[in-house]
C-alpha positions as CSV (number, residue, x, y, z in Angstrom):
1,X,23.6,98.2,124.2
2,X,23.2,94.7,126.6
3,X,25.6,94.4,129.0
4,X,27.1,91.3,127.1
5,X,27.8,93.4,123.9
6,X,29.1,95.7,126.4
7,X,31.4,93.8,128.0
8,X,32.6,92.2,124.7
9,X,33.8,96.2,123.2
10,X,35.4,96.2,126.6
11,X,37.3,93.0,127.6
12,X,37.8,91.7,123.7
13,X,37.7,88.3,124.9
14,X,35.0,86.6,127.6
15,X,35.8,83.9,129.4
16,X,32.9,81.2,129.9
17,X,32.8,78.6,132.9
18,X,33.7,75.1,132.9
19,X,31.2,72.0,133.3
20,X,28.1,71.9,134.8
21,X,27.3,68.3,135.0
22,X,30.8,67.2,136.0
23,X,31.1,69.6,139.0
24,X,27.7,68.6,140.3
25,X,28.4,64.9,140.5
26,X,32.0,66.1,142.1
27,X,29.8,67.4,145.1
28,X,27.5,64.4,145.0
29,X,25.1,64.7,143.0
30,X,23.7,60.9,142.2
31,X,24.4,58.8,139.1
32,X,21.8,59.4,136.0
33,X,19.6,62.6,138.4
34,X,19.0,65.4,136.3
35,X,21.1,67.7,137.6
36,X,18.4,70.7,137.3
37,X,16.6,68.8,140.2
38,X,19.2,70.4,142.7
39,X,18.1,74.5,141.5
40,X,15.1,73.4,144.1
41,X,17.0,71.0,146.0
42,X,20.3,71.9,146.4
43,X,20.5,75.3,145.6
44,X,23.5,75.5,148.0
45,X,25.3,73.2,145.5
46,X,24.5,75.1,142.8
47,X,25.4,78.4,144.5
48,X,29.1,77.2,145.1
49,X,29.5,75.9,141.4
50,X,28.4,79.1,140.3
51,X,31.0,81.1,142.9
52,X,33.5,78.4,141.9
53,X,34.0,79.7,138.2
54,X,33.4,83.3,139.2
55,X,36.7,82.4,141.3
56,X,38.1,80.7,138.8
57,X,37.9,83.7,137.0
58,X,35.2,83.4,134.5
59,X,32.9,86.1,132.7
60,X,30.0,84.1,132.2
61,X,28.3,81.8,134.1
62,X,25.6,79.5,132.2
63,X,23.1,78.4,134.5
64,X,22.0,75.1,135.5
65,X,19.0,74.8,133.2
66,X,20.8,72.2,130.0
67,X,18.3,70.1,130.2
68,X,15.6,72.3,131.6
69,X,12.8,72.1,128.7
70,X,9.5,70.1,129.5
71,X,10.6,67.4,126.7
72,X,13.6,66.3,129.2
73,X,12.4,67.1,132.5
74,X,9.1,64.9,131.9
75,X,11.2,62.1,132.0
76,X,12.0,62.8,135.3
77,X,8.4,63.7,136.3
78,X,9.1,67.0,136.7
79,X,7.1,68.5,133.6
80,X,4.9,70.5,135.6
81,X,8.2,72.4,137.4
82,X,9.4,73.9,134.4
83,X,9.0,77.1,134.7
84,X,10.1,76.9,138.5
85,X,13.2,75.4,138.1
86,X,14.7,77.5,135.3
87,X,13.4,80.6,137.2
88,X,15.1,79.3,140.1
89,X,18.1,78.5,138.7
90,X,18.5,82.0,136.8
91,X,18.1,83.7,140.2
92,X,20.6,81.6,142.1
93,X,23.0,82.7,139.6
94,X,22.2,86.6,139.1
95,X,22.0,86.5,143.1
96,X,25.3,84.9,143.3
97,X,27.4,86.6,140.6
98,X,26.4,90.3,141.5
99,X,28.6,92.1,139.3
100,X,31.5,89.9,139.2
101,X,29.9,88.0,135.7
102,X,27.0,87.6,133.5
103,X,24.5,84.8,133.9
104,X,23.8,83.2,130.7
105,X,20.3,81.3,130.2
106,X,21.5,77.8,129.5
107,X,19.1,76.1,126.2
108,X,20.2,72.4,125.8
109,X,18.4,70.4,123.1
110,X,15.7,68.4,124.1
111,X,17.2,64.4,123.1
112,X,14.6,64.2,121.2
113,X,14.7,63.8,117.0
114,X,12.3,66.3,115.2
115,X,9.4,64.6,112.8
116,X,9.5,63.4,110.1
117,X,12.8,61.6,111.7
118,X,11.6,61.7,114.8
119,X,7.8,61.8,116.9
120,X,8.7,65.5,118.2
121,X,6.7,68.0,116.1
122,X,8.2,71.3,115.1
123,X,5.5,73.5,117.0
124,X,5.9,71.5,119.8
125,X,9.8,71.9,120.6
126,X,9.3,75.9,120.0
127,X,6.4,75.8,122.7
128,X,8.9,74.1,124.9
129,X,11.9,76.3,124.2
130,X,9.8,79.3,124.3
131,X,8.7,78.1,127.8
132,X,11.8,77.5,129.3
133,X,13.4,80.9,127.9
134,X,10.4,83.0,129.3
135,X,11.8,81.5,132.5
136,X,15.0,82.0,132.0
137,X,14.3,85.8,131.2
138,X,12.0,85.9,134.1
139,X,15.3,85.1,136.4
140,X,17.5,88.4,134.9
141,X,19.8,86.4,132.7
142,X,21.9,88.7,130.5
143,X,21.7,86.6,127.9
144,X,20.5,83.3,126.5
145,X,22.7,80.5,125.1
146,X,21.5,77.9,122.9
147,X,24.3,74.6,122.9
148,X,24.8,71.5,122.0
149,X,22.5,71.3,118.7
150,X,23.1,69.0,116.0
151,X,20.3,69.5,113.8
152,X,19.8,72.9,112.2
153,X,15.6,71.9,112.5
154,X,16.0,71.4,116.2
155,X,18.4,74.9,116.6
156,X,15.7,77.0,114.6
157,X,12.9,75.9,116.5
158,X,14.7,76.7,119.6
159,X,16.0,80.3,118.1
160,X,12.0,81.1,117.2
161,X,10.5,79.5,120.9
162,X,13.4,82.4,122.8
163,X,12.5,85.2,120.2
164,X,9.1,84.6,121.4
165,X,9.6,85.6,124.4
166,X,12.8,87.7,125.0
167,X,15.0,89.7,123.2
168,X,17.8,89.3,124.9
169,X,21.1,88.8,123.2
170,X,21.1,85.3,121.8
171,X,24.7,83.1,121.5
172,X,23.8,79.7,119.1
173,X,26.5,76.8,119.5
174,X,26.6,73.3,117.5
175,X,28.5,70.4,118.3
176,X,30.4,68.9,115.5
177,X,31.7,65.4,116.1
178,X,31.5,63.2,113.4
179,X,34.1,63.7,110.6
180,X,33.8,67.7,110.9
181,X,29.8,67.6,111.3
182,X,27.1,67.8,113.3
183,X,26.1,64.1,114.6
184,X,23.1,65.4,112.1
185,X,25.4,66.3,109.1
186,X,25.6,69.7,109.1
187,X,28.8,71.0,108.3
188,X,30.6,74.5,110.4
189,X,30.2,76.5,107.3
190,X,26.6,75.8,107.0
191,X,25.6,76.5,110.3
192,X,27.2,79.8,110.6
193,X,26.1,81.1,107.8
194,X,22.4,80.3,108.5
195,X,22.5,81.4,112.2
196,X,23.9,84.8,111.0
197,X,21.0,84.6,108.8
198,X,18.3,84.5,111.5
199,X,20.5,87.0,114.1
200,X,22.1,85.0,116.4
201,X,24.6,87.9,118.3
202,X,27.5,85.4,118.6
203,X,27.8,82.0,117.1
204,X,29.9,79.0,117.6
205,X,31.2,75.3,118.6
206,X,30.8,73.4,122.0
207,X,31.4,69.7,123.3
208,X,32.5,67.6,120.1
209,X,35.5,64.7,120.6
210,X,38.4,67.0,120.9
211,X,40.2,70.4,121.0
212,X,41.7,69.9,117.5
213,X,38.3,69.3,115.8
214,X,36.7,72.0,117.7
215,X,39.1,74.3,116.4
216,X,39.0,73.1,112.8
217,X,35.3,73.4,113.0
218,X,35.7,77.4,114.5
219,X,38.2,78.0,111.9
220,X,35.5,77.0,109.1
221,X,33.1,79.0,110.5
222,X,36.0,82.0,110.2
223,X,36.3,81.7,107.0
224,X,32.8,81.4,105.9
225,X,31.6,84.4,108.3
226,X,34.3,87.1,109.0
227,X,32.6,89.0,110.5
228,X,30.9,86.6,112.8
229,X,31.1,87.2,116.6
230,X,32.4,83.5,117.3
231,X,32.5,81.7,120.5
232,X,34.1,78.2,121.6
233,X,33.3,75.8,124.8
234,X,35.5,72.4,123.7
235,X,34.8,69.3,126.0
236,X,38.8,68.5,127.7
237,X,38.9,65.8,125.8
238,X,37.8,62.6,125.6
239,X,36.9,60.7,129.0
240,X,38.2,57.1,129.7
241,X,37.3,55.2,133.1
242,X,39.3,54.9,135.9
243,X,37.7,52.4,138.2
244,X,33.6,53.7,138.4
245,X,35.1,57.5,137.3
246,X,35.2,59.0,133.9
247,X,38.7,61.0,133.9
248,X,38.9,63.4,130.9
249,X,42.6,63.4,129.7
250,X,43.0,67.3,128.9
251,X,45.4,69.3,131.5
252,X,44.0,72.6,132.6
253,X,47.8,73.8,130.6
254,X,46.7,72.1,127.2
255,X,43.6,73.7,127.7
256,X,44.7,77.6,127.8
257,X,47.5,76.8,125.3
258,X,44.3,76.1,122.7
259,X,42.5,78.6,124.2
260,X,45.0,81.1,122.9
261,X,45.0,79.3,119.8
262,X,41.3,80.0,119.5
263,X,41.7,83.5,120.2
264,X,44.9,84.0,118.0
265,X,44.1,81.8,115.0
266,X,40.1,81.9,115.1
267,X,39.4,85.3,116.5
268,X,37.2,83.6,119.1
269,X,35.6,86.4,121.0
270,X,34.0,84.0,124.1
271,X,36.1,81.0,125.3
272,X,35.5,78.2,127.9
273,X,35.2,74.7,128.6
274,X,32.2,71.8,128.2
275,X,32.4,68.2,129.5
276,X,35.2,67.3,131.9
277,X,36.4,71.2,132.3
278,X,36.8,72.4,136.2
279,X,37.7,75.7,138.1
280,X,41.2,75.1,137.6
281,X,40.9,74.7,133.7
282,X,39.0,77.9,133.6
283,X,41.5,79.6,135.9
284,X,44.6,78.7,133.6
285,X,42.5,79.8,130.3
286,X,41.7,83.0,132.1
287,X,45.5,83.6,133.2
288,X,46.9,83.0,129.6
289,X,43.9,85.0,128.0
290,X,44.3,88.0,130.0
291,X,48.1,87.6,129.7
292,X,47.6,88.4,126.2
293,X,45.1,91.4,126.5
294,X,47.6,93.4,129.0
């Protein structure tokens, strides 16, 4: 049995970390960088936002890799550090968590549509999933997370490039954001039932406008999948500006009251945050959540 199934027969509920991208620009890191660029040249930075939800009192820690395929990072001409900057990033984290959490191998989607929509072939987005997975693996991640897909194309291509590669347990999320879909179309019922289909180990909703839709979106997948292993990572909020600052409006409080809801209405097995979520969001999820498991 992974350690991540393991952990899950143990604990009943996981708690996930916070934000990546928020907490990196918190400590400094510049306007529109990738914030992968820091696994190589920051890696103190990335150490302490790793420590920071560990601390907070998370169970998994996803590492900095979201947009860490070759289709992204070429943009930043960094296409020929792929494989060293997911590798890096994978060992920061199992090097910093020891056996406090579980890194999670962090798969965003690549930004780019798939043809016949868009110029990105099929075979060419599994090449560059596959690539950053191996990497990924390579670091000792307990497990690799797929997020933040819209299209079912883009999330199967990404499920075959990782399968190529490891087989270590595999958690699939979608973000659905426009009237109860995908920004793609695909509704929660669908999605679950075709990533149970292909063997994703736990399956579920992350980012999207707000808690409420998040949860209506988990809830669909409940009822389509029973016996799904489900997970949720809901943005806090929406964000509005407040002089050059996006502040996200959700209270680390509001946050664990839904995360109970999750658990209690959903039967959400994995529970964190996504955009705008910090240490102190996690900390009050993980002190409600384990209120309820004593």
């Amino acid at each position: 049995m992974s350690k991540l199934m393991s952990w899950l027969n143990e604990r009943g509920v996981l708690i996930a970390d916070g934000a990546t991208g928020t907490m990196l620009q918190r400590a400094g890191l510049p306007a529109g960088m990738a914030p992968e660029r820091w696994n190589l040249e920051n890696p103190d930075a990335v150490r302490a936002l790793y420590r920071s939800y560990v601390e907070a009192g998370a169970d998994l820690i996803l590492t900095n890799t979201f947009g860490g395929s070759v289709v992204r990072l070429k943009r930043e001409s960094l296409a020929d550090q792929v494989h060293e900057i997911n590798l890096a990033a994978a060992r920061l984290a199992v090097e910093t968590l020891g056996d406090a959490a579980l890194a999670v191998g962090d798969i965003g989607p690549t930004g780019e549509m798939l043809a016949p929509l868009g110029l990105l072939s099929y075979e060419v987005a599994v090449a560059a999933f596959a690539e950053q997975a191996e990497a990924l693996a390579e670091g000792g991640v307990h497990a690799i997370l797929i997020e933040t897909m819209s299209d079912l194309s883009e999330m199967q291509a990404a499920i075959e490039g990782v399968r190529q590669v490891t087989d270590l347990p595999l958690l699939g999320s979608m973000s659905f954001d426009t009237k109860g879909r995908t920004m793609m179309g695909v509704k929660p019922e669908k999605a679950v039932v075709a990533l149970q289909a292909v063997g994703v180990d736990v399956i579920g909703a992350n980012c999207g406008r707000t808690l409420t839709e998040t949860l209506e979106a988990v809830l669909k997948m409940r009822q389509a999948a029973p016996d799904a292993l489900l997970m949720a990572k809901p943005n806090a909020g929406l964000p509005h500006a407040e002089g050059q600052n996006l502040v996200y409006d959700v209270t680390p409080d509001v946050m664990a009251e839904y995360a109970l809801r999750f658990v209690e209405e959903a039967g959400v097995r994995i529970f964190g945050g996504c955009c705008g979520s910090t240490p102190e969001h996690i900390s009050a999820i993980a002190r409600v959540l384990r209120a309820k498991q004593a």
